[in-house]
N, C-alpha and C positions, 0 to 999 in steps of 0.2 A: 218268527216262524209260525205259522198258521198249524192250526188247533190239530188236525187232521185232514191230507191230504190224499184223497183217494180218485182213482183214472174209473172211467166210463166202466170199462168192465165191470167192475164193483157195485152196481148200483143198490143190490140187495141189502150187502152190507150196509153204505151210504145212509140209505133209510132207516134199516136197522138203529142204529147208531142214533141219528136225527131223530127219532121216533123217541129212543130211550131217555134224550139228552131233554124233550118237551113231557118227561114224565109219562108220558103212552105206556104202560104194560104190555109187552110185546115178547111174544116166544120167540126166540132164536131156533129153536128144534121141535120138527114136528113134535105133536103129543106122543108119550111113550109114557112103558110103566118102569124103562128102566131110570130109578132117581138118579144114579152115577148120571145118565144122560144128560138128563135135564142140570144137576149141579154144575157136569160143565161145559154148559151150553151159559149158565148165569155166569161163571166164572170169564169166558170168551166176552161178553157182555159187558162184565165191568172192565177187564182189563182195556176195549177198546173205548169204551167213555170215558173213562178217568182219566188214561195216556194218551198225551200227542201219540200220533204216529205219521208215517212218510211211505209213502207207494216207492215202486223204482224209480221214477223219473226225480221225484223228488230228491233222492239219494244218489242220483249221479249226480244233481245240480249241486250238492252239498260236498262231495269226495272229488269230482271234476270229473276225470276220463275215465278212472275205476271203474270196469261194470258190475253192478249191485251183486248180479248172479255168482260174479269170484267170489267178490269179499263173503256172501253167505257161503258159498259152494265149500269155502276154506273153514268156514265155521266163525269166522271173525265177529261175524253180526249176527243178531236174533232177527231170523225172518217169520212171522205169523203168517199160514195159508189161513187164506178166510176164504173160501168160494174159491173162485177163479182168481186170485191175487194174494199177493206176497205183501203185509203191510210191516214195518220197520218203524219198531219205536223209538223216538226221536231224541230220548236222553244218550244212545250211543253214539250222536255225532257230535264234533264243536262245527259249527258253522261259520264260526268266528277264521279256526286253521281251515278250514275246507278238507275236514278227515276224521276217521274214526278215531276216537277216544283211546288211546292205547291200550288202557289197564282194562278198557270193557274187552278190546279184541282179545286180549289175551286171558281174562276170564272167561267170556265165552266160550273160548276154545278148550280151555279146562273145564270148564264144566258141561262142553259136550252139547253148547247149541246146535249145531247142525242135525244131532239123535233127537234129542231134547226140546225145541223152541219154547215151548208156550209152560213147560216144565221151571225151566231158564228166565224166562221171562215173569213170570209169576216172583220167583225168586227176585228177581232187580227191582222187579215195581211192588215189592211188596215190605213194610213198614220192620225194622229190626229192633232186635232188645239188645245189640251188639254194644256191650259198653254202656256210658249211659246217656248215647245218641242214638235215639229211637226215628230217624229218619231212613230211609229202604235205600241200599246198594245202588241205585240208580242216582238219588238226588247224591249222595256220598263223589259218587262219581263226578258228575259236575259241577262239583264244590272243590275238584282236584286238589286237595291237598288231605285224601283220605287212602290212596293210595295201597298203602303199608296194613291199614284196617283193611280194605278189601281183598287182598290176597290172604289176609287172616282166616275170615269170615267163607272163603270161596275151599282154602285149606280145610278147615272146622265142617264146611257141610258136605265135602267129598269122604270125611275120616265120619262119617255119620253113617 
């Protein structure tokens, strides 16, 4: 699966991203004095350097006729707007079945991707002290057989 996959539209981002990934110092958000801004504008920043991610096309080529626009519409997937496009981090599919990850769909929906994305997302791609496996709800996920931890962990952060 290729690193990140992003359509024409995108090119801003594209750069962005390419820019960050050659060590370039690059604002993502005009200058401001609000810091919230600027925090998450880096936070936006890392989250698309660090993670694969997948455009639409690339998510239909991976779920088959499903259109991407359901499956987020339903909540099932975390969809990131970045600019003018929807990019889809790529630990939510098997490519292997040609279909979303079941325990992602159905956390997601629990926890309210569709309100939430990058809220959501933050949360999967981001490193746990759950137990004493300190890898992030994303890789758990695609190591499928954490299942029972995750709906733990997804329980635990809604009762927060």
């Amino acid at each position: 699966m290729e690193d990140i996959i992003i359509t024409r539209r995108s090119k801003p981002v594209a750069k962005l991203v390419s820019a960050r990934r050659a060590g370039v110092d690059v604002d993502p958000a005009p200058a401001t004095s609000d810091a919230s801004t600027s925090i998450a504008a880096q936070a936006v920043v890392s989250i698309l350097r660090e993670h694969p991610m997948l455009d639409s096309v690339a998510v239909r080529r991976v779920v088959g006729g499903e259109e991407t626009t359901s499956l987020w519409g339903r909540g099932g997937i975390v969809g990131l707007p970045v600019g003018n496009v929807i990019l889809y981090p790529a630990f939510q599919f098997d490519t292997a079945d040609h279909r979303v990850r079941p325990i992602v769909a159905k956390i997601n929906q629990l926890l309210g991707a569709q309100d939430d994305p990058w809220g959501v997302a933050s949360w999967w791609l981001s490193p746990t002290g759950f137990s004493d496996d300190p890898r992030s709800p994303a890789e758990l996920a695609v190591s499928g057989d954490c299942d029972d931890e995750l709906r733990a962990m997804a329980r635990d952060l809604i009762a927060d």
